[in-house]
C-alpha positions as CSV (number, residue, x, y, z in Angstrom):
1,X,-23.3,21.1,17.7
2,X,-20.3,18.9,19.7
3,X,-19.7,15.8,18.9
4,X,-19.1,13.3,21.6
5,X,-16.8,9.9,22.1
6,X,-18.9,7.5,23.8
7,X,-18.3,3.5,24.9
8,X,-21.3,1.6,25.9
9,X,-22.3,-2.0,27.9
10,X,-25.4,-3.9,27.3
11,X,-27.3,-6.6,29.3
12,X,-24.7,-8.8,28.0
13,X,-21.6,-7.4,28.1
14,X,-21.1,-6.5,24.4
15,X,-19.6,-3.2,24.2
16,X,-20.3,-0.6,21.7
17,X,-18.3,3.1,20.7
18,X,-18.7,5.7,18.8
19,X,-19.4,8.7,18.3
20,X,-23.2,11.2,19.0
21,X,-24.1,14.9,18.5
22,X,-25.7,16.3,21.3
23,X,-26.6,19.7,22.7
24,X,-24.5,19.5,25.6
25,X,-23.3,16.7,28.0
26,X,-26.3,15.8,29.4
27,X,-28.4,15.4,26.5
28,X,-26.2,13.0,25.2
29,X,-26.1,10.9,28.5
30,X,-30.4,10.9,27.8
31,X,-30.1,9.6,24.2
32,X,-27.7,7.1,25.2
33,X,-29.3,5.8,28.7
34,X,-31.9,3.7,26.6
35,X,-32.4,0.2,26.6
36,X,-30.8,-0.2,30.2
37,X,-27.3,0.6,28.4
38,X,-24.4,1.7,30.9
39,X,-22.2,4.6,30.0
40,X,-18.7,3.2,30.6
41,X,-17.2,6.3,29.2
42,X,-18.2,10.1,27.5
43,X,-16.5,13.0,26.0
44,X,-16.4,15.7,23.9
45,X,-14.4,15.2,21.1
46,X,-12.2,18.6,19.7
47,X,-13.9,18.8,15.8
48,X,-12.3,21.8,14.7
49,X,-8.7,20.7,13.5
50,X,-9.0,17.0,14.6
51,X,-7.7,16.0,10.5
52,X,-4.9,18.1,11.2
53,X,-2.9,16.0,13.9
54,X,-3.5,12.6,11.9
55,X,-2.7,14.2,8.4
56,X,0.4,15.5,9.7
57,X,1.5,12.2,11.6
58,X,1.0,10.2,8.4
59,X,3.3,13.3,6.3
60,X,6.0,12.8,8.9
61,X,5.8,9.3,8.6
62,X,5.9,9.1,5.2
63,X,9.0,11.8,4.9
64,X,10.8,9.2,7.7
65,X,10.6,6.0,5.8
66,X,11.6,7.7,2.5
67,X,14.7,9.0,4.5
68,X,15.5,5.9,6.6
69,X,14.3,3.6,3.5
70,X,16.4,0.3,3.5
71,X,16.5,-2.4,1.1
72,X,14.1,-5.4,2.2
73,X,17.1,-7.9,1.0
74,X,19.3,-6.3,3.4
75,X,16.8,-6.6,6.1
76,X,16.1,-10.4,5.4
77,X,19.9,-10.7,5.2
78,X,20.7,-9.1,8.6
79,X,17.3,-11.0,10.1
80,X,18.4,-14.4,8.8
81,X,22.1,-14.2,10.0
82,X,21.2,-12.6,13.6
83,X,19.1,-15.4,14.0
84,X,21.7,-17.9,13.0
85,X,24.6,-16.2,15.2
86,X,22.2,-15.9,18.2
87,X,21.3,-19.5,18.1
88,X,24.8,-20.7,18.0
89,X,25.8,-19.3,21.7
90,X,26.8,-15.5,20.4
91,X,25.4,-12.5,22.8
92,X,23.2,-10.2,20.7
93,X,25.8,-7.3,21.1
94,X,28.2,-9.5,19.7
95,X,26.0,-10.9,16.7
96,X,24.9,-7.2,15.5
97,X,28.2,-6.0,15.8
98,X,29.7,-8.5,13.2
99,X,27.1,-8.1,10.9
100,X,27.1,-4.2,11.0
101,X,30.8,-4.3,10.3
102,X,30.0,-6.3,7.1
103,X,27.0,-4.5,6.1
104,X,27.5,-2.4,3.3
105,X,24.7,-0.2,3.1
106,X,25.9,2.7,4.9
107,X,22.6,4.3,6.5
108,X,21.7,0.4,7.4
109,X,25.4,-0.1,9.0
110,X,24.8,3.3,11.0
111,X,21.6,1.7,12.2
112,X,23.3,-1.8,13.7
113,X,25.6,0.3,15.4
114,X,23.3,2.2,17.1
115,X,21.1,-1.0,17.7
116,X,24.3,-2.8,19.4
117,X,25.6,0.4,21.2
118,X,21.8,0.6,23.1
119,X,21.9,-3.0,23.5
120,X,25.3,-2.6,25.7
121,X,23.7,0.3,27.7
122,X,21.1,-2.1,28.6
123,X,17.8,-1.8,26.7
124,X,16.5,-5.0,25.0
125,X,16.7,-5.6,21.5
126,X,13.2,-4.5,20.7
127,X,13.3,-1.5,22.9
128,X,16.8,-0.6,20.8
129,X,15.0,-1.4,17.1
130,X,12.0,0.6,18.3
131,X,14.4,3.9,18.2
132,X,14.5,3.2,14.4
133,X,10.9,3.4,12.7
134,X,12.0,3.9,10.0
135,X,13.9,0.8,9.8
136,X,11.9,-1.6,11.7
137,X,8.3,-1.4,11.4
138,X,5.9,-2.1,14.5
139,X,5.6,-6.0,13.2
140,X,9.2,-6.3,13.3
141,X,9.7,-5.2,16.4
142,X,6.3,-7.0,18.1
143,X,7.9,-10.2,17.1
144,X,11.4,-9.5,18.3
145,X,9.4,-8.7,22.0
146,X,7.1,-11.8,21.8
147,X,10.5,-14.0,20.9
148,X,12.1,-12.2,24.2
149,X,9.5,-13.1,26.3
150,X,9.1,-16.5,25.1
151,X,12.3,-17.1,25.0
152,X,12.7,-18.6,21.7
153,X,14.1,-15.3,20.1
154,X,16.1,-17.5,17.6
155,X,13.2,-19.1,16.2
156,X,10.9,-16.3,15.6
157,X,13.6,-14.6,13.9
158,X,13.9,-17.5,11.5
159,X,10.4,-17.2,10.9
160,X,10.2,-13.3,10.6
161,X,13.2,-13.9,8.3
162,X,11.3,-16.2,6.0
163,X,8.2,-14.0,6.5
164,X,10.2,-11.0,5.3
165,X,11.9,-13.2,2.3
166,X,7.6,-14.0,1.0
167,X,7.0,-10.4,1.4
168,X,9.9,-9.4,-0.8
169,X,8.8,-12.0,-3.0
170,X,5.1,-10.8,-3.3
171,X,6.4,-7.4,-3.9
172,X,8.9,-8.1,-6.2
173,X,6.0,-10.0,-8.7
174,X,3.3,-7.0,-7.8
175,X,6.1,-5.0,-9.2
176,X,7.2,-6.5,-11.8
177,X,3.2,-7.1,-13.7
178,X,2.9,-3.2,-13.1
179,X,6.4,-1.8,-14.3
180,X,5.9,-3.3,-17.9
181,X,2.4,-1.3,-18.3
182,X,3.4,2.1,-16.4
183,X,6.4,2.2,-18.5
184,X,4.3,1.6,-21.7
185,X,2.1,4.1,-20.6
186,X,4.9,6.6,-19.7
187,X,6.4,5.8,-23.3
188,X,3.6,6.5,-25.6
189,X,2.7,9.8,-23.3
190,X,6.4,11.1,-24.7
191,X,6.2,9.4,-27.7
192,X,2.4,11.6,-28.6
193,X,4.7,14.6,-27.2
194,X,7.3,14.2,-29.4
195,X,4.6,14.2,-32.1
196,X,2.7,17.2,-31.3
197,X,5.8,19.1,-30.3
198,X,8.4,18.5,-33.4
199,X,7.1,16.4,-35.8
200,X,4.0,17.5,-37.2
201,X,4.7,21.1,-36.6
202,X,7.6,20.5,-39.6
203,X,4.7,18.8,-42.0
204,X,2.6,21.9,-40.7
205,X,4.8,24.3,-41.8
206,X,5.7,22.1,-45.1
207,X,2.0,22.2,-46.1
208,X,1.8,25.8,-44.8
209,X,4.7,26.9,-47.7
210,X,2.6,24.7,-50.6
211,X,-0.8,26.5,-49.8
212,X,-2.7,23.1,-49.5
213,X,-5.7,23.0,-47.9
214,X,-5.4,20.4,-45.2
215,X,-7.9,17.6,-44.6
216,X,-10.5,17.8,-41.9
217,X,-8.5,15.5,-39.7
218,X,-5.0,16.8,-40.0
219,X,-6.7,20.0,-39.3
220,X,-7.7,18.9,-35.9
221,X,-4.2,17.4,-35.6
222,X,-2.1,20.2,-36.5
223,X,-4.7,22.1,-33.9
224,X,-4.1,20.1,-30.8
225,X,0.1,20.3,-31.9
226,X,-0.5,23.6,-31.6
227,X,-2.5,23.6,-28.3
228,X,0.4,21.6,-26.7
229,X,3.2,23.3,-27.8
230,X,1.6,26.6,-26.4
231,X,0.4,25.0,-22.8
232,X,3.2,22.6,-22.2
233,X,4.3,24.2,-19.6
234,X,1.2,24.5,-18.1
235,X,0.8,20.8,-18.7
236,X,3.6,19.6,-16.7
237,X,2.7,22.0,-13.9
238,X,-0.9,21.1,-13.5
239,X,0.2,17.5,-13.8
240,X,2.8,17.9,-11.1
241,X,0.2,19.6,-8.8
242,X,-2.7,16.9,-9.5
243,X,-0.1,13.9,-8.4
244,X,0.9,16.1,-5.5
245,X,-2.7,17.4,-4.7
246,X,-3.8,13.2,-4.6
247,X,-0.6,12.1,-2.5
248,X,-1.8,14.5,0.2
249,X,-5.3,13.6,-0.2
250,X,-4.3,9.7,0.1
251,X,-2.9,10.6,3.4
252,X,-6.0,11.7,4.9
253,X,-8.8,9.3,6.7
254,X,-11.7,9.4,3.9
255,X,-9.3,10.1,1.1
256,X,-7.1,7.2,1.3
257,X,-10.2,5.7,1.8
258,X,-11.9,6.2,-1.1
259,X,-8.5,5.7,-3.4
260,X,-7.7,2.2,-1.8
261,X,-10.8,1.1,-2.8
262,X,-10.7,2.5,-6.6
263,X,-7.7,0.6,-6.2
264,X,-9.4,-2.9,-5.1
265,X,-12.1,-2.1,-8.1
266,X,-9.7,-1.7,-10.8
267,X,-10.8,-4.1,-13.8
268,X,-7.0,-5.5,-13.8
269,X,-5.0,-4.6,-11.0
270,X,-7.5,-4.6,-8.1
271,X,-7.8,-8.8,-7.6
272,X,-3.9,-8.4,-8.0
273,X,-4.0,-6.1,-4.9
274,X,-6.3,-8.0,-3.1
275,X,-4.4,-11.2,-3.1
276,X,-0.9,-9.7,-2.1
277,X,-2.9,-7.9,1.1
278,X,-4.5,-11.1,1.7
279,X,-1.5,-12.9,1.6
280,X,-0.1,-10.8,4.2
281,X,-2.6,-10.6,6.4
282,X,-2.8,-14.2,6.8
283,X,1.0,-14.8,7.0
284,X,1.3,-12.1,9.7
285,X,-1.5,-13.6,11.1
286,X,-0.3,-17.1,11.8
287,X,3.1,-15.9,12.7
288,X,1.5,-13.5,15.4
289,X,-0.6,-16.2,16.5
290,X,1.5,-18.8,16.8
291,X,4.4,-16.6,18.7
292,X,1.9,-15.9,21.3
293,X,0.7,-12.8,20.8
294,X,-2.2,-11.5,22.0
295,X,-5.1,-11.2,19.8
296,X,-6.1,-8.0,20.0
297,X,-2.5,-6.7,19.9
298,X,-2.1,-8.8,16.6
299,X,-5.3,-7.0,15.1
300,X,-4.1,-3.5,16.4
301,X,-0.4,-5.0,14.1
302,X,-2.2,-6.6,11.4
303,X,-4.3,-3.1,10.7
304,X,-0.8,-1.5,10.2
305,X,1.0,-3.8,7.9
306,X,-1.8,-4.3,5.5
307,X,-1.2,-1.0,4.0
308,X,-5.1,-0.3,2.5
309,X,-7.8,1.6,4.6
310,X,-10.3,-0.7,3.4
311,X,-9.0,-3.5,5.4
312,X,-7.6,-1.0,8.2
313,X,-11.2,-0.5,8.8
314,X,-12.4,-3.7,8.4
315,X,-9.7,-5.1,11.1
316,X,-10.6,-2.4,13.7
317,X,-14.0,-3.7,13.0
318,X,-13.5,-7.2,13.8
319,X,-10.8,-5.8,16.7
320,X,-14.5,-4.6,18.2
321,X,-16.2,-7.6,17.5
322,X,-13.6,-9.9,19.3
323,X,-13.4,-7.6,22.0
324,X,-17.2,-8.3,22.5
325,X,-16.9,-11.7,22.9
326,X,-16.6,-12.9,18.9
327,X,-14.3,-15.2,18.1
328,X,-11.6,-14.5,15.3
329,X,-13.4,-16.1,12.0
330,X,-16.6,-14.6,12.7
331,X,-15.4,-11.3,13.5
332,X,-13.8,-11.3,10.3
333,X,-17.2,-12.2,8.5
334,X,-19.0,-9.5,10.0
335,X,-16.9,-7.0,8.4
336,X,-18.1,-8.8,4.8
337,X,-14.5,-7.6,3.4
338,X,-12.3,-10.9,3.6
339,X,-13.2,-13.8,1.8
340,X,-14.7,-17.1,2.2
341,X,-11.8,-19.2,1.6
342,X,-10.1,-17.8,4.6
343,X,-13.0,-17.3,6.9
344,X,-13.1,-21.1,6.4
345,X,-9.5,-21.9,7.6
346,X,-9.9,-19.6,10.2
347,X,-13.0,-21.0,11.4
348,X,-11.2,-25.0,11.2
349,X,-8.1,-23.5,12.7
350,X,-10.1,-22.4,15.8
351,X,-12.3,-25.8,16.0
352,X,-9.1,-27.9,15.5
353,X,-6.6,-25.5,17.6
354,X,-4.6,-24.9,14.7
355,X,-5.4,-21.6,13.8
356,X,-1.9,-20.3,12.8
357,X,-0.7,-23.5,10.4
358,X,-3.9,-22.8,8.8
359,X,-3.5,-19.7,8.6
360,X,0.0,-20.0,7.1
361,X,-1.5,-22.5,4.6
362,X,-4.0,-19.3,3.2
363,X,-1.3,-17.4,2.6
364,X,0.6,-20.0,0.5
365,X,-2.6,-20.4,-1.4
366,X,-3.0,-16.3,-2.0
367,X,1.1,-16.1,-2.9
368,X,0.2,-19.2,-5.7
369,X,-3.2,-16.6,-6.4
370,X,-0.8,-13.7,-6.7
371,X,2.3,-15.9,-9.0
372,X,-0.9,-17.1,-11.2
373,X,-2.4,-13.2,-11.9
374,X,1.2,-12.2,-12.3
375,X,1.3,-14.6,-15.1
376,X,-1.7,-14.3,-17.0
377,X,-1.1,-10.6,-16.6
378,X,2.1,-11.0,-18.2
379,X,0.7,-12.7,-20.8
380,X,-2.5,-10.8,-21.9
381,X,-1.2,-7.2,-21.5
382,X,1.7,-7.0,-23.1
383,X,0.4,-7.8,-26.6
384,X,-2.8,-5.5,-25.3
385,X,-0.6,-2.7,-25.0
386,X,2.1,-3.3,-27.6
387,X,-1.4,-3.1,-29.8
388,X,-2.3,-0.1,-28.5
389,X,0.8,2.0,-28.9
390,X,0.8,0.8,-32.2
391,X,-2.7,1.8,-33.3
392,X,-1.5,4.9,-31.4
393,X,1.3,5.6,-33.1
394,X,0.0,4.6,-36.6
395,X,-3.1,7.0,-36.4
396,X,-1.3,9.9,-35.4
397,X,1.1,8.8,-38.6
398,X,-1.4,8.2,-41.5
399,X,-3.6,11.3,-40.1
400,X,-0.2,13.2,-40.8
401,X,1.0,11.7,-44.2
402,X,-2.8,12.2,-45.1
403,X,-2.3,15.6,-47.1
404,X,0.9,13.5,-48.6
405,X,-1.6,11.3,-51.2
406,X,-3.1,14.4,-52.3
407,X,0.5,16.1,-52.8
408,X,-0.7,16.4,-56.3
409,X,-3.3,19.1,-55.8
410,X,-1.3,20.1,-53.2
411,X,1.9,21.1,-56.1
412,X,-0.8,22.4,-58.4
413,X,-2.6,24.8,-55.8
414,X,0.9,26.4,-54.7
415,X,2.0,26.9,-58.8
């Protein structure tokens, strides 16, 4: 049956989209002429491969960043001193072209010069950075326009600069509570490997030579050594192909999805999430906000710098809702995702016409949230899982000493 994009207007104004199955065009102008609703808009949408063009978009995207990757410190760095050098009488040609010639990340130095050769040919700063998406993302370069138009380019490159300087912060903490447990993780994975794959196959074939009978347990031991050693290959292949197989799901609409939100629900790591995304949302917020940018252009921005479906949906959501007359704080409570704490600011920023300092002052309180979780994290997991690869490792030792306190029958079985 085809499925068909519609946009509707009440009595009121509000607007409504989405999407019906219907027979044909007609019957789904009849279910949707109820209740004196106008049809602003209809049409049929093309089902058969519409994952396709998205999925692929979001592959190319990703294979574009990881080419065109720069280091955020460089970025802050080059942000920082343009803003400097343009405020101090230099032309923007000028400015880019000093600090590309001291740049010394090659990729990033090709960039500036390309930046600074449009900029002589005549395109504005943003419309030069926008050839780069790789480089400069669609907040970066929102900002640079909104500080063109304004006319206060200097200043909202200060703030992007200091903007960019939090976010390497937040990342750089996020980072730094999850590296300690991956890499515990990753070490007692090679550690069991080195087990099963040398170690107790020598004690196997020691025990093997006396004729003991192992115990039940060192039994099952010897067993899965053996299991491994046969399908190791296999092992690394499947496991390969299952991290490949959920990068490509992740990149889809209701697999990324449902991961992002595993990722919010995670017992340890989810809240941890949570606060850096809050963080940004509300720092990009106030920033947008207070450079003059529209509001629905700093949703449509917002929903791409957050970087979880969860809250991409949610801020298309509330996009709706403002676009139906809502204000800002209670479209954002209508999509029950964000929190209480900053509906509350938002709601005082709007009464007191101070939305964006408020807004700023949410993130500060989620990047204290976040430096707090870092350190408790710190703190209770590394003992955790210094424990555990000890238990681990002293299991998989006394379960293959075991035949060892028995060497006695052992000798006198083999005589």
């Amino acid at each position: 049956m085809p499925v068909f994009s519609y946009l509707l207007k009440d009595e009121t104004g509000s607007r409504r989209e989405g999407e019906i199955r219907a027979d044909n065009l007609n019957s789904a102008m009849q279910k949707l002429a109820v209740n004196n609703q106008i049809i602003v808009s209809l049409e049929e949408l093309d089902t058969s491969w519409d994952f396709i063009g998205p999925f692929i978009d979001e592959i190319n995207l990703s294979i574009e960043r990881f080419k065109s990757r720069i280091p955020l410190s460089n970025l802050v760095f080059f942000t920082r001193q343009l803003a400097t050098m343009y405020s101090a009488g230099l032309t923007l040609e000028r400015s880019i072209q000093g600090l590309a010639s001291e740049e010394k990340h090659p990729r990033f130095k090709k960039v500036l010069l390309k930046v600074a050769e449009n900029i002589r040919k005549g395109l504005s700063l943003s419309e030069s950075m926008q050839k780069h998406p790789g480089v400069f993302n669609n907040l970066y370069i929102a900002l640079t326009k909104a500080g063109e138009v304004s006319g206060n380019l200097n200043e909202i490159m200060d703030q992007l600069a200091t903007y960019l300087e939090n976010l390497d912060d937040i990342r750089r903490k996020v980072r730094s509570a999850m590296t300690y447990p991956i890499f515990m993780v990753i070490f007692l994975g090679f550690m069991m490997l080195a087990m099963f794959m040398y170690i107790i196959p020598m004690f196997s074939d020691v025990y093997a030579q006396l004729g003991a009978g192992l115990p039940a347990a060192t039994q099952k031991l010897v067993g899965i050594s053996e299991w491994v050693s046969i399908h190791i290959s296999t092992i690394f292949f499947s496991s390969f192909f299952v991290m490949l197989a959920l990068w490509l799901v992740s990149k889809t609409q209701k697999g990324g999805y449902v991961i992002d939100s595993m990722k919010l629900k995670a017992p340890i790591f989810g809240s941890l999430v949570e606060q850096s995304i809050l963080n940004k949302f509300a720092k990009t917020a106030g920033i947008l906000i207070g450079s003059g940018v529209p509001v629905l252009e700093s949703m449509k921005l917002l929903r791409k710098i957050v970087a979880n479906r969860v809250f991409e949906r949610a801020i298309s959501n509330a996009a709706d809702y403002i676009r139906d007359g809502f204000n800002i704080s209670t479209a954002l409570r209508r999509t029950e995702v964000f929190p209480s704490i900053l509906l509350q600011l938002a709601s005082t920023g709007e009464e007191t016409g101070e939305l964006d300092s408020l807004l700023d002052n949410a993130a500060d309180y989620y990047y204290k949230q976040v430096n707090a979780l870092v350190e408790r994290m710190t703190t209770l997991i590394e003992p955790l899982l210094i424990l555990l690869v000890g238990v681990v490792i002293a299991v998989m030792v006394v379960v293959t000493y075991l035949p060892v306190f028995y060497l006695g029958a052992a000798l006198q079985s083999g005589l």
